[in-house]
C-alpha positions as CSV (number, residue, x, y, z in Angstrom):
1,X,-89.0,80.1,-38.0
2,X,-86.0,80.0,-40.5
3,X,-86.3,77.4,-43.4
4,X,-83.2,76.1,-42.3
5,X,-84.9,75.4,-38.6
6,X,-87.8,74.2,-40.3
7,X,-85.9,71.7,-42.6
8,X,-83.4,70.6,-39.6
9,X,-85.9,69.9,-37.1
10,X,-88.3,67.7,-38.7
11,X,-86.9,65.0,-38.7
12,X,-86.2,65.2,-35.4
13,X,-89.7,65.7,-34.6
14,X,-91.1,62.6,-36.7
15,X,-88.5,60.1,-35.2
16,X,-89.8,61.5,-32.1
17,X,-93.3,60.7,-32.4
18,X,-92.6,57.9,-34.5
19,X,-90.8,56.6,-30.6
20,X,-93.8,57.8,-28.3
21,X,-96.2,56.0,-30.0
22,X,-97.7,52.6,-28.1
23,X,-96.0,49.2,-29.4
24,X,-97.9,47.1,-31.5
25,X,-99.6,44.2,-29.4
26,X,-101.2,41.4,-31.4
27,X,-104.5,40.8,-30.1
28,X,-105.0,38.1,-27.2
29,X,-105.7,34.3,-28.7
30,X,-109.1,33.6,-28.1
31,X,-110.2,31.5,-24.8
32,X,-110.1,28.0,-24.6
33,X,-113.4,26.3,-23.4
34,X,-112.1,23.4,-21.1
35,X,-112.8,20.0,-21.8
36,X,-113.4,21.0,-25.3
37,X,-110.7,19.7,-27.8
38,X,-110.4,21.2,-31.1
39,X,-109.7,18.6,-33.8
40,X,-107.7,19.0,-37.4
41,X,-109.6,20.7,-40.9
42,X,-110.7,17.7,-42.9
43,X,-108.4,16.6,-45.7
44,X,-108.8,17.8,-49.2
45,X,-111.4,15.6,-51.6
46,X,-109.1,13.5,-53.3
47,X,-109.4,15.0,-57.1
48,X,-112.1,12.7,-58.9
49,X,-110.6,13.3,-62.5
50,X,-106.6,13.3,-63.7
51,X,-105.5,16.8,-64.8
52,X,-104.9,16.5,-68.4
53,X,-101.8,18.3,-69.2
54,X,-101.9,21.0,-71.5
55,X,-98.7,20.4,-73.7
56,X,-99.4,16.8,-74.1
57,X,-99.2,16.2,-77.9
58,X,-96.9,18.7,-78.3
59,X,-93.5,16.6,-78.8
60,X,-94.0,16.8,-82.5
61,X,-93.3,20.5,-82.7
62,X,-89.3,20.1,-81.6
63,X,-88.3,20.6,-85.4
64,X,-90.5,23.2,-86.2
65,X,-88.1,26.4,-85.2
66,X,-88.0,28.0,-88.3
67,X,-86.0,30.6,-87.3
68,X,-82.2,31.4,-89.0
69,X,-80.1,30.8,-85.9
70,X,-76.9,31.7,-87.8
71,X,-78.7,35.3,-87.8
72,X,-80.0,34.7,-84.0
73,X,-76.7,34.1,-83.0
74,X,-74.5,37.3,-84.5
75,X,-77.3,39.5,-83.6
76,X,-77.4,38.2,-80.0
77,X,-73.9,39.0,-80.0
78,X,-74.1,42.4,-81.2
79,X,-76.7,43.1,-78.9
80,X,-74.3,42.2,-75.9
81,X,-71.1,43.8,-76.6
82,X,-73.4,46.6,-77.9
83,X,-74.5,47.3,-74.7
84,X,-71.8,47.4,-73.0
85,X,-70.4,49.5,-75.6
86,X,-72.6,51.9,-75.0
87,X,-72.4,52.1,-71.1
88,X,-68.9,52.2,-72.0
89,X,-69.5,55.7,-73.9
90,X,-71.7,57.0,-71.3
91,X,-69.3,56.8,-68.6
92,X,-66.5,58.5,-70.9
93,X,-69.0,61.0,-71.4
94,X,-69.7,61.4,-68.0
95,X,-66.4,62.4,-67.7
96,X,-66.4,65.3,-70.2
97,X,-64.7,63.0,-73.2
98,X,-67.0,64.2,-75.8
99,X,-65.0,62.3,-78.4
100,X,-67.1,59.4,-77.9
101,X,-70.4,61.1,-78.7
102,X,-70.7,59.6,-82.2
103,X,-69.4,56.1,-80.9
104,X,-72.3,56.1,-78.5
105,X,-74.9,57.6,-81.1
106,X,-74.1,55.1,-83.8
107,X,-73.8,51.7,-81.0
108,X,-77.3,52.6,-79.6
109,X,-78.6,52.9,-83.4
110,X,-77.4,49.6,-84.1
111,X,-78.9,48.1,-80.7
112,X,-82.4,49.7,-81.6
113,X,-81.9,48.4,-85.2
114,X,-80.5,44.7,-84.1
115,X,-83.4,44.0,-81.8
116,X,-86.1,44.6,-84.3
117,X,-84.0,42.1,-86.5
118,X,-83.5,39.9,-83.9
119,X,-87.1,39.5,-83.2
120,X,-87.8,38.8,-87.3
121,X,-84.6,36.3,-87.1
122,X,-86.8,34.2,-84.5
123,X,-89.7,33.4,-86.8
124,X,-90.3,33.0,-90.3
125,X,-90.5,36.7,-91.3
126,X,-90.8,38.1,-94.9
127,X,-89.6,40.8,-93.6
128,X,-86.0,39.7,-92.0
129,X,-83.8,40.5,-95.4
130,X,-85.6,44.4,-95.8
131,X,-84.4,44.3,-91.9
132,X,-81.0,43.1,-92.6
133,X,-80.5,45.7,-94.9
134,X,-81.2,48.0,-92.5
135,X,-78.9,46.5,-90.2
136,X,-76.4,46.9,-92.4
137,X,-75.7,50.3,-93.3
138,X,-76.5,51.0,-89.2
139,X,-73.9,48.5,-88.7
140,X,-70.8,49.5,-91.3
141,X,-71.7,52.8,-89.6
142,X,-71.2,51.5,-85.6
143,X,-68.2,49.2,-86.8
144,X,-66.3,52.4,-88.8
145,X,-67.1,54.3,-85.6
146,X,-65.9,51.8,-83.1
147,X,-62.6,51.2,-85.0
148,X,-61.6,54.7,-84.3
149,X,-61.2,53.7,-80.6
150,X,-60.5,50.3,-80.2
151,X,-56.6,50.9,-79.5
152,X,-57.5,52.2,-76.8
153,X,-60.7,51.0,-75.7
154,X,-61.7,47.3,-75.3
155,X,-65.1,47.8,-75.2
156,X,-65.2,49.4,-78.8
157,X,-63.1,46.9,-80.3
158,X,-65.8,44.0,-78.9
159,X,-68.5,45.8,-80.6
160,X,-66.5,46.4,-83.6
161,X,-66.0,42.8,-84.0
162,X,-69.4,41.7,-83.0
163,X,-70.7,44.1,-85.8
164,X,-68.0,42.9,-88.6
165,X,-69.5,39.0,-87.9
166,X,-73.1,40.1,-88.3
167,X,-72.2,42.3,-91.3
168,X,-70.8,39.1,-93.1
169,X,-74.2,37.7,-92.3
170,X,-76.9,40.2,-93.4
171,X,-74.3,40.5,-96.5
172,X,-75.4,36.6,-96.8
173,X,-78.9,37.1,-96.7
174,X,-79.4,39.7,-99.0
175,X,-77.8,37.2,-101.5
């Protein structure tokens, strides 16, 4: 048998026993014993204490975010047109435009570098400026790289923009 027989014909050969096999039959309901009736389960037990609910007590904490939002906020945005930066990249890549190599190289540094910061922006973090600084130079870097398209592509000029905000912030925080 030739491997091209071989490859051809099996599927041929599973749909056709896959089709000779006996239908699935539920199995008969069980006989009924005249004159007997069946009657309904019994109700539940009504519950014999109140559930006590676990984030009772808890209205106090509504002010207690101490995370910098002004930070949350640029690096959320960063994050987004990041992405789509990058997927932007990929595709022109995909297409043999290799002159977006670096673009896509420095946008999904900044993303890796923006998360971490994001997460330290959420909470009180002694770490968030040593981040920020961090998330500086990766983003001078992403913005200098997007400029160089964003004539032409929207995407880049998003991201650009995006990282030009947050710059102005980390720039804030590191006084």
């Amino acid at each position: 048998m030739q491997r091209r027989e071989f490859v051809l014909g099996s599927p041929a050969v599973l749909a056709t026993t896959a089709c000779s096999s006996a239908p699935d039959e539920l199995p008969p309901p069980p006989a009924k014993t005249p004159g007997k009736t069946t009657s309904p389960p019994p109700a539940p037990a009504a519950p014999t204490t109140v559930a006590v609910d676990p984030h009772a007590g808890h209205a106090g904490h509504a002010g207690h975010h101490a995370g910098d939002d002004a930070t949350l906020a640029v690096a959320a945005d960063c994050l987004k047109t990041g992405e789509v930066c990058v997927q932007h990249c990929f595709v022109l890549l995909g297409q043999g435009d290799t002159s977006m190599a670096a673009c896509a190289r420095s946008a999904h540094e900044m993303l890796a570098v923006t998360r971490a910061l994001l997460t330290l922006a959420a909470g009180p973090s002694d770490q968030l400026a040593a981040q920020a600084r961090v998330a500086l130079a990766v983003g001078e870097r992403c913005e200098a790289e997007c400029r160089k398209h964003e004539a032409k592509h929207p995407a880049c000029k998003a991201c650009a923009e995006s990282c030009k905000a947050a710059i102005t912030r980390y720039r804030t925080l590191l006084g």
